[in-house]
N, C-alpha and C positions, 0 to 999 in steps of 0.2 A: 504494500500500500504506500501511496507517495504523500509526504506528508502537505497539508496547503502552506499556501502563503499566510501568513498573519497578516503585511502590512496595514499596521496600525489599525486593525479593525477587529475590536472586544471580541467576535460570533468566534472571526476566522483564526483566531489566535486560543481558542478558545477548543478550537477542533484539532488544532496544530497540536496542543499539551496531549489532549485525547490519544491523537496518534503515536506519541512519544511513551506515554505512561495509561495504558489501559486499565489495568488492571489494580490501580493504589484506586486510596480509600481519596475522593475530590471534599466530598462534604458528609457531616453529621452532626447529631444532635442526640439530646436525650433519648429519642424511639429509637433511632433510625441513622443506617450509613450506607453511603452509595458510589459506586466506584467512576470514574470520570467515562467508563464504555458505560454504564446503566445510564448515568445522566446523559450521555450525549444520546441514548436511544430513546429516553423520555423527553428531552428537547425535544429532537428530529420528530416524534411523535403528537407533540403539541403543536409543534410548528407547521404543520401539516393540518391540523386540526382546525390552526387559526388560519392558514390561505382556502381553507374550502370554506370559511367565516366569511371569506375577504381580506382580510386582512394581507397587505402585500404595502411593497414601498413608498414610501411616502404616510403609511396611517400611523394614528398617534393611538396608544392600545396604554388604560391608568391600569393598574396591578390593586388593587383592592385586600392585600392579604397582611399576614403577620409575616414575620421574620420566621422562615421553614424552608426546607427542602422545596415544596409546593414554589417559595417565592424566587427561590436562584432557577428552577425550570422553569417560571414565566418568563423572567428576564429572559433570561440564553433563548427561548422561543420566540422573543418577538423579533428582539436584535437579528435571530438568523432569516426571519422571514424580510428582512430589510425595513422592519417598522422599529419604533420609536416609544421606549417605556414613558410611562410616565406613574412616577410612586404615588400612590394615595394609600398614607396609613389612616389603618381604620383608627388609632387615638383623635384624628380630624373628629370635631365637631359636626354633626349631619350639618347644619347651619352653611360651615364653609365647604367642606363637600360639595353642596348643591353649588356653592356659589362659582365652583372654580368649576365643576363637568357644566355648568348653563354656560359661562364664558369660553370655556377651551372646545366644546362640540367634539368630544372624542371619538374617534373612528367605534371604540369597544374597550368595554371596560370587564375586566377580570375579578371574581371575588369567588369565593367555598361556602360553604355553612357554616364555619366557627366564626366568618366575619361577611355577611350579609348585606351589600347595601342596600337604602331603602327603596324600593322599586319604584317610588317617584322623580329620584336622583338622576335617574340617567334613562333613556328610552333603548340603550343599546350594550345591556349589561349581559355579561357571557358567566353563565358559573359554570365551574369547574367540570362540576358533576357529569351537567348534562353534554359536556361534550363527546360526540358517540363515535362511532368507526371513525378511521384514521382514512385520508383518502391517498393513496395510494397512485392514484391516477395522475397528480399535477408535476407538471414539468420542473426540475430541479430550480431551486434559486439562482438567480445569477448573484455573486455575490456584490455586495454595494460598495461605494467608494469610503474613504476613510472620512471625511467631512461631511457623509450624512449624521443629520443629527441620531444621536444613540438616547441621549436622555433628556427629558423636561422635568425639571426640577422644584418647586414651590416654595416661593420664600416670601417674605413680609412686605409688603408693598401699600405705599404713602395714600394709595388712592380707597383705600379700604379692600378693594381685590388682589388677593395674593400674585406678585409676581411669576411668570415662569420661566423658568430661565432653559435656554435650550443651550447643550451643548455637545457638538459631535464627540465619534470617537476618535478619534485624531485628540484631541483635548486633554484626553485624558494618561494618555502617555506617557509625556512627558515626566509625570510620577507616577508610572510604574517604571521607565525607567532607571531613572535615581536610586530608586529602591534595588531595582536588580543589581543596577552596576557599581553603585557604592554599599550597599549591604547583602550580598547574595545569598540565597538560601542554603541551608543541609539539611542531610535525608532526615532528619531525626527533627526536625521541627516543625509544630502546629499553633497555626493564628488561629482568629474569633472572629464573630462577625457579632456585633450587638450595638450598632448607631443606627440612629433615626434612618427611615430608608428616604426620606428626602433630602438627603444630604449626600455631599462629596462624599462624606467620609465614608459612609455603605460601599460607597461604591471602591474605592480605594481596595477599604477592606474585603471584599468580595473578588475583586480580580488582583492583585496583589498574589495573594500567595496559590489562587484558583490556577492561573498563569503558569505558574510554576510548578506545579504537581504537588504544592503542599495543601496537608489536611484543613479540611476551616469547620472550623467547630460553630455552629449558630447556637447563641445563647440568649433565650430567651428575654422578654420585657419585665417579666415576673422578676426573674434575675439579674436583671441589671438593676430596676427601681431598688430590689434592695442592697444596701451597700456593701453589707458583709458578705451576702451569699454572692456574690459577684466577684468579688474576690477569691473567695475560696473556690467559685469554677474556675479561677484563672492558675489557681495553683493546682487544684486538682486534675486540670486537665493539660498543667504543664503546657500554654501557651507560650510562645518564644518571643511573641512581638505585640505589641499594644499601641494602639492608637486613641489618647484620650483627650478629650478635653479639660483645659486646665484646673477649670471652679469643679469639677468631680475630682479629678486628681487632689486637688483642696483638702475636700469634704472626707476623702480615704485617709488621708493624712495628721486630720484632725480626729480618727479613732484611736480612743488610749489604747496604746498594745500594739499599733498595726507594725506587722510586717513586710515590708515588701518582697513581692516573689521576685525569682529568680530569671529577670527578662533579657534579652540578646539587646535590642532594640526598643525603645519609648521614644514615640513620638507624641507633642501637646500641639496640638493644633484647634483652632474654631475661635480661639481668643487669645490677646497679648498674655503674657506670661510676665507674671510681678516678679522682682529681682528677690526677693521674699520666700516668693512660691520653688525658683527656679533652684535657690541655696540649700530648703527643704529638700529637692528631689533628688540632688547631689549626695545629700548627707544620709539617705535615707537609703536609696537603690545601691546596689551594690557596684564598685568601682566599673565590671564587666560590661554592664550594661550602660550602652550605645543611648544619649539622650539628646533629642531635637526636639525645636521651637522648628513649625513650619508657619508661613503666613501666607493668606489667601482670604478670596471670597469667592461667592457660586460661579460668580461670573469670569473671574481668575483663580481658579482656585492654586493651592501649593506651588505657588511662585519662588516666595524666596524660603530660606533655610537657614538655620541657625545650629551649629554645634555646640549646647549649653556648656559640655564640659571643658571644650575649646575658648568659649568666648565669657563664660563668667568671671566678675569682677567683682567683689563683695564693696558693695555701695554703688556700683555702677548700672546704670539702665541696662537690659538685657538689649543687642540690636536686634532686628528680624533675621539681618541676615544679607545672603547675595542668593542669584537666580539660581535655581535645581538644574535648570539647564541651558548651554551656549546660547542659542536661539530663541531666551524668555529676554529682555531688557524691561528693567527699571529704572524710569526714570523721574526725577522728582522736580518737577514745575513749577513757577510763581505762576500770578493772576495771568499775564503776558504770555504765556506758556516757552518760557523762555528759560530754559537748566538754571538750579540756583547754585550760590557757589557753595563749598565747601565750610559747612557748618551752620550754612542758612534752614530756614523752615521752608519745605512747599508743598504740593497736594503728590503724592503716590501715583504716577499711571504707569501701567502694565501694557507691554506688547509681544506678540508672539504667537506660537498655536494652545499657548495654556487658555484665551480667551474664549467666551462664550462666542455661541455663533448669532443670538440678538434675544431678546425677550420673544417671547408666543405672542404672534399675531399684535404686537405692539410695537411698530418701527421708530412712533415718534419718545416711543420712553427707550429705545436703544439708542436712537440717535444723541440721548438727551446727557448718555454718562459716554461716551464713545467720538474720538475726534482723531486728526492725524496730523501730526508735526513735523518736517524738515529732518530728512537721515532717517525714517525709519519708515521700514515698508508693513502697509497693512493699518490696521485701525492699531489705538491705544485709549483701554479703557480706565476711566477717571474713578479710582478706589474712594476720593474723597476721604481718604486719611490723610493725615498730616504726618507728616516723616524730616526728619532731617541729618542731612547725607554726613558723613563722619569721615573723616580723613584716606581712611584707607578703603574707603570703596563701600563701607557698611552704611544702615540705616535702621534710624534710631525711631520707634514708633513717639508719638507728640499726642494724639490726640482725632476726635473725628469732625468734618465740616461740617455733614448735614444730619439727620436725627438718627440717623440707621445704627444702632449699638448691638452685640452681642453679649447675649443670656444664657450663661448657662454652654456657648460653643453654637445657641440657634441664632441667626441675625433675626431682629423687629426693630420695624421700622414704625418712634415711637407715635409719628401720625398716625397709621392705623389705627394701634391702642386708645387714641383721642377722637379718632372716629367710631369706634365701637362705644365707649364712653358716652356721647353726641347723640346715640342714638335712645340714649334713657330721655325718655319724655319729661324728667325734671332740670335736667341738666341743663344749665345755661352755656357755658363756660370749661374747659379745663384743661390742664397741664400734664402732660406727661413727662419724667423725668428720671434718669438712673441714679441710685447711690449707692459707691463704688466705696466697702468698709477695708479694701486693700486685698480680701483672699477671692469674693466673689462680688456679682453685681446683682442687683434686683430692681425693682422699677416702683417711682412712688409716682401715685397720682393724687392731682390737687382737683377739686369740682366744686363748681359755685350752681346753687344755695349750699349753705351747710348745715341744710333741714332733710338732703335725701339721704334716706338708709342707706347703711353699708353692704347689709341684706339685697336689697332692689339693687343695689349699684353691681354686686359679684353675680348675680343672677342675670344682667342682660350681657357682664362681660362672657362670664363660663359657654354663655349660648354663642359666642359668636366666635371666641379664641382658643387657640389650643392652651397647654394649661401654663407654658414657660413664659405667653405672651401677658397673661393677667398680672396685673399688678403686686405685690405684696401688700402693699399699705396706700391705703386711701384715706384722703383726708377732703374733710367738708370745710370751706371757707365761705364768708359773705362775699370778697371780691379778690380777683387775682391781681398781685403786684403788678405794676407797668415800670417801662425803664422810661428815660425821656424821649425817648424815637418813639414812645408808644408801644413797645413788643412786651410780650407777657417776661418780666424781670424769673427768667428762671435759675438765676443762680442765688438771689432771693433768697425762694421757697425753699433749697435744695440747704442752705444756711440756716431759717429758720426750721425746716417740718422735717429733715432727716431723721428717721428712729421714732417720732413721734407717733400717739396713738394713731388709730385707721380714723378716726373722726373726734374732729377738734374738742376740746372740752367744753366751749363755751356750747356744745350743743346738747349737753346732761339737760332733760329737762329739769332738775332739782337738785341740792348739794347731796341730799341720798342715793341718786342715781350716781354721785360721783363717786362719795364714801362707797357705794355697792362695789363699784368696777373697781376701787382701789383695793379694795380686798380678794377681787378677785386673781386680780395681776399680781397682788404679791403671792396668795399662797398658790397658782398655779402657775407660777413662773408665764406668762404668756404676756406679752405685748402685741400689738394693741387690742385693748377693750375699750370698747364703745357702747354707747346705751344701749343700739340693736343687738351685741355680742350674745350667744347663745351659748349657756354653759359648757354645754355635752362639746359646743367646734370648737372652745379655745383653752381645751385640755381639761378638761371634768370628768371625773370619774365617779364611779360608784362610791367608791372609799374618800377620795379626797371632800365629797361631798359635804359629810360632817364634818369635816374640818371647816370649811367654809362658812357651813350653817354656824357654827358654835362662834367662831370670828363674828359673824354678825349679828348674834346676840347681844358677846359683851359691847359691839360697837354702837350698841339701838338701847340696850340694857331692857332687854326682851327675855323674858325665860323659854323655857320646851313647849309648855304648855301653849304660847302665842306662837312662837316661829316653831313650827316641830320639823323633826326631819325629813320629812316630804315636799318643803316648799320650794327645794329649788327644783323640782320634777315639775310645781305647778307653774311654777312661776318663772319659766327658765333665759328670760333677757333679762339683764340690766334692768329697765326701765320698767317689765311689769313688777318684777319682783320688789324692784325701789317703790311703786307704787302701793302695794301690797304693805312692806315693811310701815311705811307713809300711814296706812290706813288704823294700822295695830297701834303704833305711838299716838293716834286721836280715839283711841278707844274701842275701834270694832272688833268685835267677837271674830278669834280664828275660824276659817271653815276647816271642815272635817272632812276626810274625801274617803270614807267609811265608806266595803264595800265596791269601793271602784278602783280597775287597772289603771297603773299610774302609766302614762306616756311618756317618750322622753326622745327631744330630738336628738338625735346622735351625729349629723349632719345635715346641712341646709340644703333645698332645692329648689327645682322650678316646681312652686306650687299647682301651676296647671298639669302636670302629671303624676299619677300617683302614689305613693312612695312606697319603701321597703320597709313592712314591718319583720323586726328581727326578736326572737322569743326570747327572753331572759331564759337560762340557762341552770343547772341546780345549785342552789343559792338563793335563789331569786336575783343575781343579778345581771349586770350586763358587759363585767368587764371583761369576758370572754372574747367578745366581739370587739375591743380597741385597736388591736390591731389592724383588723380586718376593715373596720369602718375608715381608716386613716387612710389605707393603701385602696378601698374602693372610686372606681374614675365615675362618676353616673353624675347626670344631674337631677337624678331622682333624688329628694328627699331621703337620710332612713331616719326611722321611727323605731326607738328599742320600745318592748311592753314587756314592763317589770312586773313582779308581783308583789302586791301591797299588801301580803302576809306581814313581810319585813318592817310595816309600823303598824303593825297590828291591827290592821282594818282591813281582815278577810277573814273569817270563819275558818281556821285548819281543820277543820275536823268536817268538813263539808267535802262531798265524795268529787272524782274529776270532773264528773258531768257539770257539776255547778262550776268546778273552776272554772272550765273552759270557754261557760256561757260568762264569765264573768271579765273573760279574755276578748270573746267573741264581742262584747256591746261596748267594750272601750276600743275597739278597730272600727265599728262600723258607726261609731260616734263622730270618729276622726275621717271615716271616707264612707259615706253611707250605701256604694253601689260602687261594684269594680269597675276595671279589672283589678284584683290583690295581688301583688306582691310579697308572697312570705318566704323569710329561713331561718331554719331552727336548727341547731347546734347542740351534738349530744342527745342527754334527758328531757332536749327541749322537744326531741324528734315526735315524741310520740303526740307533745302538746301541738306541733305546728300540721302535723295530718289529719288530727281532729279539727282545727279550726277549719282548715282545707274542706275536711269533708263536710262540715256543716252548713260551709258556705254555696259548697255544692249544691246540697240538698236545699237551698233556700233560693237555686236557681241563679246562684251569682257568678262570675267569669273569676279565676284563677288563674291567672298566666304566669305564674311560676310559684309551686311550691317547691324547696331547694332544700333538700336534710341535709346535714354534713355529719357524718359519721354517727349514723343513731345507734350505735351498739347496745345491744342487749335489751331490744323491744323486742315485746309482747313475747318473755320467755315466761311464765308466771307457773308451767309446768311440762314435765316430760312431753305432754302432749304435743308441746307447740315445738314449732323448726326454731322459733328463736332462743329455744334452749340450747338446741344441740349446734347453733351457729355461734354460740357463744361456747359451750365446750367443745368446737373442733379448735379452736385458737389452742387447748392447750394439750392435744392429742399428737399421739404419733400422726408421719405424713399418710405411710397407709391410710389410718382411721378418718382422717382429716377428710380424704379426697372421697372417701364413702359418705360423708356428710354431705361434701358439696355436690356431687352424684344425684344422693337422694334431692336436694333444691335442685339440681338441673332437672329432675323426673317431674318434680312439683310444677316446675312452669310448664310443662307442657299439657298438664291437666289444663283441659278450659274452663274460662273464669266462673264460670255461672255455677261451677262447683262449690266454690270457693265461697265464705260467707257473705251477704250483700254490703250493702254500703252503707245500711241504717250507722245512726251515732250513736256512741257508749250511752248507757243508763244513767241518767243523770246520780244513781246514789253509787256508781262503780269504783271502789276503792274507797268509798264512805269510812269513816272510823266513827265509834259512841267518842265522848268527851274522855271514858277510862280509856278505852283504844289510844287515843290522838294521845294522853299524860302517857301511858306506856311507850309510845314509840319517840315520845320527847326526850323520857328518861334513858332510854337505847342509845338517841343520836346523841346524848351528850355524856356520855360514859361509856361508850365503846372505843376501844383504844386507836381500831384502825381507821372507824368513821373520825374521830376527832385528827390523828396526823391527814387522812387524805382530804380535810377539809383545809389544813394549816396550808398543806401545798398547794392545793390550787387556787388559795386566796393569793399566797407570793406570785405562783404564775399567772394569777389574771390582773395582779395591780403591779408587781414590780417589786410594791414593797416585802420587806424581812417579816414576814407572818409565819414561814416553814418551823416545824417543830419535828426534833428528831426521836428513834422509838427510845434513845437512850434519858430524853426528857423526858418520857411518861414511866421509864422503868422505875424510878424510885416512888411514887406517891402513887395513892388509892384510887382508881375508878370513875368518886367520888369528884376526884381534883382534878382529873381530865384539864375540863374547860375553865379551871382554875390557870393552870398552866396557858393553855391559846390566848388567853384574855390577857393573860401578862405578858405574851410576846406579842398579842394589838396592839397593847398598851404604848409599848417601844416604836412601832412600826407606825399607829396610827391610830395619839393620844385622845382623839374625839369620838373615835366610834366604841359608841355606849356596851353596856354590859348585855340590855336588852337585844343590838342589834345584832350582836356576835350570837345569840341565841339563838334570836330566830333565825337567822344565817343555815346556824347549822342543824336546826329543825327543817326547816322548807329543804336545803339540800337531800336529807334521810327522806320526807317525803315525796318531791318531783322524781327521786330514784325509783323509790317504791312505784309511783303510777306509770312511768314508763316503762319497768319491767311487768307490771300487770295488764298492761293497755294490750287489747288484740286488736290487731289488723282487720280490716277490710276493704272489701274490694272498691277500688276510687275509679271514676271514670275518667279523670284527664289527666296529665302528666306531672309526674315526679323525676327530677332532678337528683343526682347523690350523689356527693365527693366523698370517697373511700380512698384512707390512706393506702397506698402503694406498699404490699409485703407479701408475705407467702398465705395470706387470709384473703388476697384480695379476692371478692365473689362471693363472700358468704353474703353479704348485704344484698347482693345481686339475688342470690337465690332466694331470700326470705323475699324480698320484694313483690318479686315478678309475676307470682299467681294472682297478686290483687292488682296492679297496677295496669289500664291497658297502655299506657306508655313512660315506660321506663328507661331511662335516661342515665348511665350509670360512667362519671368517670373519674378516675383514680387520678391520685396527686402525690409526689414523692415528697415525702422530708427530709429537709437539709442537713446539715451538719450541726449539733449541738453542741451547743457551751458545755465546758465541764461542771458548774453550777447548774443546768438545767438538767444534766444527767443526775449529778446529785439529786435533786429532787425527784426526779422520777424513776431513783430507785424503790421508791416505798411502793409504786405499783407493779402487778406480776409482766413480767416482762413479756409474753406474748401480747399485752393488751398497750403495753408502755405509749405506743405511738397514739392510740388514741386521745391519752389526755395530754400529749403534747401538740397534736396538730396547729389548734387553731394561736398556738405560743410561738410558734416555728416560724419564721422567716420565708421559709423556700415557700413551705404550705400555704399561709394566708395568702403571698402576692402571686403563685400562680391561679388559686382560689380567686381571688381579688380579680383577674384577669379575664377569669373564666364567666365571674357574675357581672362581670363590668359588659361582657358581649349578649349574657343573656338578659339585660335591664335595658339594651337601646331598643 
């Protein structure tokens, strides 16, 4: 076989490697690895698929998928059919989605089932699935020239429509060259692939070491969002080369303890590199490893180059650098466009083939940064940075001319964000502005009146930007500073309001509203709080809660009896609860919320859709879910329902049936008609199938009930399969796989066997008043109920609540909860002697009715995240006789702390993973991931 030409073209160099190295492993990931002959036969195979579509030269075909195998075969298939990618990550907002497929009119837009767009978006969307026989019949590609465009890009644009930036393959060369020729690869070395796919640097990452016959590991969003488990894929999968962005590289560096791995090659590219940041990475990475500053944008991208270990200076600005290649020139211009001399300031313009080929379908916004000067052939694109040229040929980054800043490694452009802003119906006025605290950058905006909520203001951004582009801090003013030309004075605001709360103080409606928020920002560390501030968003927790309340007692000199411990459930802003407080100090009697599930937002949304209620868990409460809510992307609403056992206003001795109706009328108080949203976690499982089902029967739409690990429902006796799916976990594998045997026989019985769908008897698990005192005295004098409550109180709060068995070995029974109380007490001095009580009464009882609750057959779909082990299936199998659509998928856990091992030694270790899941890192954000697709 004769191998092709590459000349500079991605497909054809792409087939070249193919024919040189068949048989190595091209790409892989967590499931799945495939050797560069399978991938070029699934290419060739798509690629085929898409020319009997139409799809041929010249069409522009958006990629709709996540970072997978699935997305380096789109690419390589469009590229070879002679068309033109264009990334759309599904993290886009549907909002701007529409707005870029209405403006671009793309030939076909590609997407699967795990990422959907919505079939209004586009009139010419191709999914995966349905694409059928491969046709066979059309005449080979001729292959295309190196200067068709390969990619369209999406970047932040002043006009309120995302720019796009088109730029051939030829473009992109010039760094993979560099790379080749001054760092060249060996057999024994594997990259990553985990940047945003609308950027350069995907792309880098992707043909970089693809190119070269080396392995590329795709790592997932779940995994990268979180900082730790990111890292340790990079160790564990012994990556040799990293391409990051500086303010993350930051953020890794500011973990206590971190180590750095052992890397060939570190490049920081996407933003200037502080003389700070650049001393850290020296001191930190090992002497071996290779560290560059590259600098670029979409439009030029990886220009010039910097050898940090070659050119650091301690106290001296880092330079960018000189050109990656002969035939890129930099040159740095005054207003005149006239070379400045040596050691002057001027604007940065780039020429050569690193340049874009012009904006999509926009000539006069190319023509607009794009000019050509005397000695150099070809256009030369205007960076509008400031640089100034340095003696021996380097250049020193100054600063930017027009509003375009980089966040984070994304460019925004901060007009846009001021037109998104513009578009709140209260908004007069306002400023967008960056501040820059030395390691990273974040964006403050100013708005006049400074009567609109902070709430309404992050509700019409979220809808319209991705999430790097929203602001951090907003602040409300009566009028924006001017300078004397009349321009809005933004250095100003950027001197007075940096760090400042999200909304000015003068806008508390009362000094209680202010006293509120100042106690809330001290004991939950969080800045800014403002009157609309919602406890559950700006760090509120189940536990920390008393602490709060009890602060704002002595600060009102209010006792229990008026502020009790449920008010910041009722009253959960700033401003109502200042009101509230307001009311108690003139005399009026507390209400009493006897009786009723307390609600509790756990994050804000777009109220016109509606939200995710999430079940307080055994405990009654809901710090189960903090991590989970923090890493979830939605702009749905979520909504925890707690149980108001924990102040004593619920009947416990009252059987599930009543609980559940008493779950049931505090959800349909807050949304009286679906569709519902619900997920229940654990012992909540069995609570969040009942509400599902009753909703059912009341003829109401459920569009996602979502269990997450409901282990050990409806086992209550040999009879049931939830018994024996709970002891195959601790059986030999033989006996094991007889269990799961018998569940796989079980589904195949038809449902109408299977019990109907009526709901539990309302007195089902009833206890008399001696019952209920019996099983109080059980849960608080049993040795192992009292440690595995100490530990999952420290893994759901954080704080030191763990009690070990050698702390219960000395004293009686009796002192149990003598002991937990006294390590509260330490961990967290406000929460009462009563609440630790019922704490761990409601825990012993939500256990009890979920291992008593039996199943029945549902008629709509069930969802279930089941940790990833050698059990995976028994969930499956208990399930699926009732369920007619069951939805079942696994999720792996990450690497554990040696304190979180500690603590979950105290459970049997077949089961261990279960009570660490929703603690887990890897679990929550690929979790996170998974619900963030099924809530659009």
């Amino acid at each position: 076989m004769k191998s092709p030409n590459a000349s500079c073209r991605l497909d054809l160099a792409f087939d070249q490697q193919v024919w040189r190295t068949p048989d190595a492993i091209a790409v892989y990931d967590a499931h799945a690895a495939i050797t560069f002959a399978e991938l070029k036969a699934r290419v060739d195979s798509l690629q085929r698929s898409l020319r009997g579509r139409g799809i041929a030269a010249g069409s522009y075909v958006g990629v709709h998928l996540q970072r997978s195998l699935d997305y380096v075969v789109c690419v390589l298939a469009i590229l070879k059919a002679n068309a033109t990618v264009v990334p759309l990550p599904p993290t886009y907002p549907e909002r701007r989605l529409r707005e870029i497929l209405a403006f671009a009119a793309l030939d076909a837009v590609l997407d699967d089932a795990t990422t959907p767009l919505h079939p209004h978006s586009s009139d010419c969307i191709i999914h995966l699935s349905d694409l059928g026989k491969v046709n066979d019949t059309l005449d080979p590609v001729v292959p295309g020239e190196p200067e068709q465009p390969a990619f369209v890009l999406c970047s932040s644009g002043s006009t309120g429509t995302p720019k796009m930036i088109v730029r051939s393959h030829r473009s992109f060369f010039h760094r993979l060259q560099w790379t080749w020729d001054n760092h060249p690869y060996t057999h024994d070395e594997v990259c990553c692939q985990k940047s945003h796919m609308a950027t350069t640097h995907a792309i880098y990452e992707l043909f970089e070491p693809l190119l070269r016959g080396v392995p590329l590991c795709m790592i997932s969003d779940q995994q990268v969002q979180c900082i730790e488990s990111f890292w340790e894929t990079i160790r564990t999968q012994r990556i040799s080369r990293l391409l990051i962005v500086p303010s993350l590289l930051q953020a890794a560096l500011d973990i206590p303890g971190f180590v750095a791995p052992t890397l060939r090659v570190l490049v920081l590219m996407g933003e200037h590199v502080p003389t700070k940041l650049a001393e850290r990475v020296l001191a930190t990475f090992p002497a071996q490893t290779k560290v560059y500053s590259i600098y670029g944008s979409t439009e030029a991208s990886s220009t010039l180059v910097c050898d940090i270990r070659a050119n650091f200076r301690a106290g001296a600005e880092l330079v960018l650098g000189t050109p990656t290649a002969p035939d890129i020139q930099a040159l740095v211009l005054a207003a005149d466009s006239a070379p400045v001399a040596v050691g002057e300031v001027g604007v940065l313009h780039i020429a050569g083939p690193a340049l874009f080929s012009g904006y999509f379908k926009d000539p006069v916004l190319t023509a607009s940064v794009t000019t050509t000067t005397p000695g150099v052939d070809g256009q030369l694109y205007n960076s509008h940075d400031q640089v100034r040229r340095m003696a021996h040929g380097e250049l020193a980054y100054v600063g930017r001319v027009d509003h375009t800043v980089k966040i984070r490694g994304f460019r925004v452009d901060l007009q846009e964000v001021e037109n998104a802003l513009m578009r709140h119906p209260e908004v007069r006025q306002c400023a967008v502005m960056v501040v820059d605290n030395g390691s990273e950058s974040s964006l403050l905006a100013c708005v006049v009146p400074a009567t609109i909520t902070q709430h309404s203001l992050y509700a019409v951004l979220r809808e319209q930007l991705p999430g790097y582009m929203v602001p951090s801090t907003v602040i409300g003013l009566d009028r924006l500073p001017l300078t004397a030309s009349g321009k809005v004075d933004r250095q100003h605001l950027l001197t007075r309001h940096a760090g400042r709360a999200a909304t000015s103080a003068d806008v508390f409606p009362s000094n209680t509203a202010q006293a509120v928020a100042a106690v809330w920002a001290a004991l939950l560390k969080y800045a800014p709080v403002g009157p609309e501030s919602s406890f559950f968003e700006v760090g509120g927790t189940s536990l920390n809660a008393f602490a709060v309340v009890q602060h704002l007692r002595d600060a009102f000199a209010l006792d229990r009896q008026q502020l009790g411990d449920a008010c910041i459930y009722q009253y959960q802003t700033v401003s109502t609860l200042a009101a509230h407080i307001d009311d108690l100090c003139h005399g009026a009697r507390p209400q009493t919320s006897a009786g009723k599930v307390i609600l509790s937002t756990l994050k804000g949304g777009d109220t016109a859709l509606p939200p995710l209620f999430v079940i307080a868990s055994a405990g009654g409460t809901l710090g189960a879910y903090d991590k989970f809510v923090r890493a979830l992307d939605t702009r749905r609403a979520v909504i925890g329902v707690r149980d108001p056992f924990l102040w004593g206003a619920r009947d416990p001795a009252a059987g599930f049936g009543h609980w559940i109706a008493s779950y049931l009328e505090a959800i349909r108080a807050h949304q009286p008609s679906g569709p519902y949203y619900l997920l229940a976690y654990s012992s909540a499982g069995a609570f969040g199938y009942e509400i599902a089902q009753q909703l059912r029967r009341q003829n109401e739409e459920v569009a996602l009930l979502a269990l997450v690990d409901p282990l050990a429902m409806d086992r209550a006796s040999k009879a049931r399969f939830g018994y024996w799916a709970l002891q195959a976990r601790f059986m030999r594998a033989p006996l094991a796989r007889v269990v799961m045997l018998g569940g796989w026989l079980r589904g195949l019985l038809p449902r109408w066997l299977r019990s109907d769908g009526r709901s539990a008897p309302s007195d089902d698990t009833g206890l008399s008043q001696e019952q209920f005192a019996q099983a109080s005295t059980r849960s608080l004098t049993s040795k192992e109920h009292i440690l595995a409550l100490s530990v999952l109180l420290e893994l759901n709060s954080g704080l030191a609540f763990a009690l070990g068995a050698d702390d219960l070995s000395q004293v009686a029974p009796a002192n149990y909860l003598e002991m937990l109380l006294a390590r509260a007490k330490n961990a967290a001095p406000e929460v009462s002697r009563e609440m630790i009580e019922n704490i761990a009464v409601q825990y012993n009882l939500q256990v009890h009715a979920h291992h008593r609750y039996r199943l029945r057959r549902y008629d709509s779909k069930v969802v279930i995240f089941d940790t990833k082990g050698p059990c995976s299936g028994l969930l499956a199998a208990q399930f699926r006789p009732y369920v007619d659509d069951l939805d079942v998928r696994e999720i792996a856990l990450g690497k554990p702390s040696a304190r979180t091992l500690a603590l979950a030694g105290i459970f049997p270790e077949n089961i261990r993973s279960h009570y660490l899941s929703m603690r887990d890192e890897t679990f929550v954000h690929t979790l996170a991931g998974e619900l963030t697709g099924l809530l659009r």
